[in-house]
C-alpha atoms as a printed R data frame, in Angstrom:
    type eleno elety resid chain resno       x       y       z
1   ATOM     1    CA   UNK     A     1 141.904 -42.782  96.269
2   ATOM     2    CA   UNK     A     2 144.046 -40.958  98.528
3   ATOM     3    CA   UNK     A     3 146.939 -38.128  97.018
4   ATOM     4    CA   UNK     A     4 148.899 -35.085  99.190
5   ATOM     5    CA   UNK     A     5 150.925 -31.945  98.219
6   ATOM     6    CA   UNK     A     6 153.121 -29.932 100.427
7   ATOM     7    CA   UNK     A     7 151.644 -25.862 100.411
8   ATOM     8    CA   UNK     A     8 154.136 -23.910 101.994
9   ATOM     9    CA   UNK     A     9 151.769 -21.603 103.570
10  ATOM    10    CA   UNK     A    10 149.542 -22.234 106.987
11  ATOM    11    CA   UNK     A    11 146.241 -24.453 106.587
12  ATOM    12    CA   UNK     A    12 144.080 -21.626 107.533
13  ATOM    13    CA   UNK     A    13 145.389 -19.915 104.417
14  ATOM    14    CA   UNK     A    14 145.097 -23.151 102.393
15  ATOM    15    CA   UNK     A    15 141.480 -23.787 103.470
16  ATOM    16    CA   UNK     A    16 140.481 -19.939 103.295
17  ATOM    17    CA   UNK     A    17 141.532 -20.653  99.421
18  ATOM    18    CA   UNK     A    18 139.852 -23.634  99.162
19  ATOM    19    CA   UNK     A    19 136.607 -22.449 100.388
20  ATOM    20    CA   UNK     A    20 136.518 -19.275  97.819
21  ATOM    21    CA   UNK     A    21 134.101 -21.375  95.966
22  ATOM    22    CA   UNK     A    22 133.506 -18.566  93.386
23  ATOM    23    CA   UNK     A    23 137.046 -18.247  92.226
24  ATOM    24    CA   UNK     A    24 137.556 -22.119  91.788
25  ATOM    25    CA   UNK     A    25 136.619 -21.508  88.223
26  ATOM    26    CA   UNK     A    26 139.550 -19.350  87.941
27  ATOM    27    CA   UNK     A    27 142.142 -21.903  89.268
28  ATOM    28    CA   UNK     A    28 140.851 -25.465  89.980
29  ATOM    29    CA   UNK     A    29 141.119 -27.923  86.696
30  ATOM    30    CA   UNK     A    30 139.144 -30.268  87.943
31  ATOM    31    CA   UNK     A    31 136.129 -28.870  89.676
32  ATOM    32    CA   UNK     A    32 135.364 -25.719  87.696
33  ATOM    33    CA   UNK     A    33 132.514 -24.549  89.949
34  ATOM    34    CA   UNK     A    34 131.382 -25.020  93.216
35  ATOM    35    CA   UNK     A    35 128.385 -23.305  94.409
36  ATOM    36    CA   UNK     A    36 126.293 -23.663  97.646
37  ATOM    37    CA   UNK     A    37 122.816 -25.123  96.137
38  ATOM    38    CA   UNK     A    38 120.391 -25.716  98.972
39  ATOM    39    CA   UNK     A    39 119.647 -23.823 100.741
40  ATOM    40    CA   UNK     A    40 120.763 -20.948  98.449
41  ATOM    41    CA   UNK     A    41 123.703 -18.332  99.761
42  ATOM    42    CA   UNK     A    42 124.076 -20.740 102.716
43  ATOM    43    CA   UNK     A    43 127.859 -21.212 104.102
44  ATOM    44    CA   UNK     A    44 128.538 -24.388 103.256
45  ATOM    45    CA   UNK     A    45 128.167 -26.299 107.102
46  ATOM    46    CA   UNK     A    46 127.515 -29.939 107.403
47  ATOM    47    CA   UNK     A    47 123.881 -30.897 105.993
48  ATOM    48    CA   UNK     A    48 124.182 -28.045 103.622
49  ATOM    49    CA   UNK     A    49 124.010 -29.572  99.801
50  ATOM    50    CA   UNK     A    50 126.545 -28.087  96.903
51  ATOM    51    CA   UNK     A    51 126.406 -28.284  93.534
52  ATOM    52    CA   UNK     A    52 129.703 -29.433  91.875
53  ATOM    53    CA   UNK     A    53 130.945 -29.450  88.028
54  ATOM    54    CA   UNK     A    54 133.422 -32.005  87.684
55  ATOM    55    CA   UNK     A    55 136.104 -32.267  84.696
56  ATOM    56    CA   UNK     A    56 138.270 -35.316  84.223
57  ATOM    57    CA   UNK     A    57 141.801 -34.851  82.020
58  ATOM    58    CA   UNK     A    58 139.178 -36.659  78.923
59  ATOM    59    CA   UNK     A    59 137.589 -33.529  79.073
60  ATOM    60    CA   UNK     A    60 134.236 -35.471  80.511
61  ATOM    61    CA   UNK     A    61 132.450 -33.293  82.753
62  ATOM    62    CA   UNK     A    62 129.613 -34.371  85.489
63  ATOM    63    CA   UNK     A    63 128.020 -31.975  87.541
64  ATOM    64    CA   UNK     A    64 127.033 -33.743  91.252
65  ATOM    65    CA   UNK     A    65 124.935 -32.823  94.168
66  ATOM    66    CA   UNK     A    66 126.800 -33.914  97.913
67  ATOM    67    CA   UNK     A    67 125.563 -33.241 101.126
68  ATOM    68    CA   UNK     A    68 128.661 -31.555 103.379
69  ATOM    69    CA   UNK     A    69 129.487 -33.863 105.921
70  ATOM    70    CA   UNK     A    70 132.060 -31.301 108.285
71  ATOM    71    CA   UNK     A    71 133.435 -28.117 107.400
72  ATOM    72    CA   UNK     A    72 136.471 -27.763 110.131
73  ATOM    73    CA   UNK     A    73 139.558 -26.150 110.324
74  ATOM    74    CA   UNK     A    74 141.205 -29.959 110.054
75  ATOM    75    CA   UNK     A    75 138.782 -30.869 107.450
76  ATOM    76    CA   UNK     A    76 136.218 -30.355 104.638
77  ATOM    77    CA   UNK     A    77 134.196 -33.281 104.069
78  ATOM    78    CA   UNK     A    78 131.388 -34.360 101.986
79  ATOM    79    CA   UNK     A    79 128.740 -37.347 100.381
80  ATOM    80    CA   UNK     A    80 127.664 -37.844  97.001
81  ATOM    81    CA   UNK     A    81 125.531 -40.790  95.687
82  ATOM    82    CA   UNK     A    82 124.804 -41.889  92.375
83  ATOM    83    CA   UNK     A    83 120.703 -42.260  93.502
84  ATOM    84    CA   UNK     A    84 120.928 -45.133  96.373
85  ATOM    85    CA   UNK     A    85 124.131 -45.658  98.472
86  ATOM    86    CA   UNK     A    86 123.802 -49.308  97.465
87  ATOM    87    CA   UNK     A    87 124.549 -48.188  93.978
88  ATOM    88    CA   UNK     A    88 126.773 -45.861  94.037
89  ATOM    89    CA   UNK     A    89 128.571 -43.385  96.699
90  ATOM    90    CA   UNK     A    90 131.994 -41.298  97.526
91  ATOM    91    CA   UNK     A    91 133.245 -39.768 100.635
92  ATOM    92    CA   UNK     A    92 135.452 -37.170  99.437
93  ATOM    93    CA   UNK     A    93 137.583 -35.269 101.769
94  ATOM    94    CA   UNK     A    94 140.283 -32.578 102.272
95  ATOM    95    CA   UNK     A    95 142.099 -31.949 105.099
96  ATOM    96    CA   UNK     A    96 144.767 -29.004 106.316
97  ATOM    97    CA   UNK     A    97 147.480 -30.450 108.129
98  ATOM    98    CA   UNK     A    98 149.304 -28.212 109.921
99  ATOM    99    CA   UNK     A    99 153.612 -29.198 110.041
100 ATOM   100    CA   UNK     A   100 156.525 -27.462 110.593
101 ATOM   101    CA   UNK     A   101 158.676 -27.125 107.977
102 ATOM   102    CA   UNK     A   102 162.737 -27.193 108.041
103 ATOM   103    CA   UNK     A   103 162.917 -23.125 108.377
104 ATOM   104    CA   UNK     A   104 160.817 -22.986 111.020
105 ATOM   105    CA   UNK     A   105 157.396 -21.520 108.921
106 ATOM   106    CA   UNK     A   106 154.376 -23.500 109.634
107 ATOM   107    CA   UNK     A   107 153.040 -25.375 105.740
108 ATOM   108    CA   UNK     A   108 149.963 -28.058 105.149
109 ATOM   109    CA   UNK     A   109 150.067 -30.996 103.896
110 ATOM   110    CA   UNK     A   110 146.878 -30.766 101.773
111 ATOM   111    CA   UNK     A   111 145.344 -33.914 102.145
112 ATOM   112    CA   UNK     A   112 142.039 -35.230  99.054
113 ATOM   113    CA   UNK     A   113 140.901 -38.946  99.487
114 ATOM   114    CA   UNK     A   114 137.622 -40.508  98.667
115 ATOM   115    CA   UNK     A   115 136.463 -43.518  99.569
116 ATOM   116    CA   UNK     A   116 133.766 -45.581  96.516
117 ATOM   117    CA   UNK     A   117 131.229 -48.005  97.875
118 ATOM   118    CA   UNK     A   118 127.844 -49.795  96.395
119 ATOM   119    CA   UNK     A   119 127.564 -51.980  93.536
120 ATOM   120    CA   UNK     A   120 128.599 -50.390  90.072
121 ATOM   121    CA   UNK     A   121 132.005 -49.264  91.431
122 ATOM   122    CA   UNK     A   122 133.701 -51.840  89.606
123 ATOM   123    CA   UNK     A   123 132.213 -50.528  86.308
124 ATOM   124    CA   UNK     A   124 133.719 -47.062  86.998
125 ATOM   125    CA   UNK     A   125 137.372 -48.536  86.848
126 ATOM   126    CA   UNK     A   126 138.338 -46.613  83.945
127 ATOM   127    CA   UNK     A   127 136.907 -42.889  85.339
128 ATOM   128    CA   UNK     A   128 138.375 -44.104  89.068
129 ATOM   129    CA   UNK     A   129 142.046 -43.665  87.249
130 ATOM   130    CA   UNK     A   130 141.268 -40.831  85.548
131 ATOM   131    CA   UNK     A   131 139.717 -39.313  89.340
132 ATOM   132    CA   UNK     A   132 143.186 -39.934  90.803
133 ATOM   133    CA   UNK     A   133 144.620 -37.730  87.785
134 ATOM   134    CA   UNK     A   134 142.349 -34.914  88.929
135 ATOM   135    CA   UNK     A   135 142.434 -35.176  91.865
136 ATOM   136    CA   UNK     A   136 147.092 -34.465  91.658
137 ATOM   137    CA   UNK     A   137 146.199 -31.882  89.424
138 ATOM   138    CA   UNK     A   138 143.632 -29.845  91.646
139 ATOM   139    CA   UNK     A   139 146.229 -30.114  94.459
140 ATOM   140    CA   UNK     A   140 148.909 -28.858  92.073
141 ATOM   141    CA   UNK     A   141 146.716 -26.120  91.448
142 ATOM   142    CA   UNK     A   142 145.909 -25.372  94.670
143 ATOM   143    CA   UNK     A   143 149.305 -25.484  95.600
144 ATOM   144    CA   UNK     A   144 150.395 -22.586  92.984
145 ATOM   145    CA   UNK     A   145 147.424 -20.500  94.118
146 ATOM   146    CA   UNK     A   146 147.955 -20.386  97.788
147 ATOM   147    CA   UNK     A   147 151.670 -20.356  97.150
């Protein structure tokens, strides 16, 4: 899954956002909280593991447990698994790339992808769909917040 947004507004403004973990609950529709979980008050560099509640447009929620793969002025990256990579994993990312727009101001395209592998992704088809959903609305979010 792979969707992008236009933010006029310089990545290091769109990541500085994006990193305010404790006001996602304010503005993010899709995950309502993000919170460093191990090791506790920890910035969230790679190895470090979050704790993430996730809420699809059905109103499901999930709450997950990736490890941060690189936290980078380009790029925030992380892994989740569903117990065993061979059953179930994501890659999710989100990167700040830097363009300049037709007035001269520097904006982001705001970049979220992840990438499914192990065994019972093709019983998720349904939830995949509804992922993609979430994902357009967290960037439209994110886009009205920076903006």
């Amino acid at each position: 899954i792979t969707t992008a947004i236009t933010i006029s507004a310089p990545p290091s403004k769109v990541r500085a956002v994006f990193l305010d973990f404790p006001a996602h609950s304010q503005w993010n529709p899709f995950m309502v909280s993000i919170a460093v979980h191990k090791p506790p008050g920890a910035t969230p560099d790679p190895g470090t593991q979050l704790k993430i509640t996730l809420k699809l447009e059905s109103g499901m929620t999930n709450v997950m447990y990736p490890t941060v793969l690189e936290n980078s002025g380009e790029m925030f990256r992380w892994k989740g698994k569903l117990m065993f990579d061979l059953l179930f994993a994501g890659k999710h990312s989100f990167e700040y790339l830097p363009f300049t727009g037709d007035d001269g101001t520097v904006q982001t395209r705001f970049v979220q992808s992840e990438t499914f592998g192990g065994v019972l992704v093709p019983l998720f088809g349904g939830i995949l769909k509804q992922t993609e959903n979430s994902f357009k609305l967290l960037n439209k979010a994110l886009k009205e917040r920076v903006e």
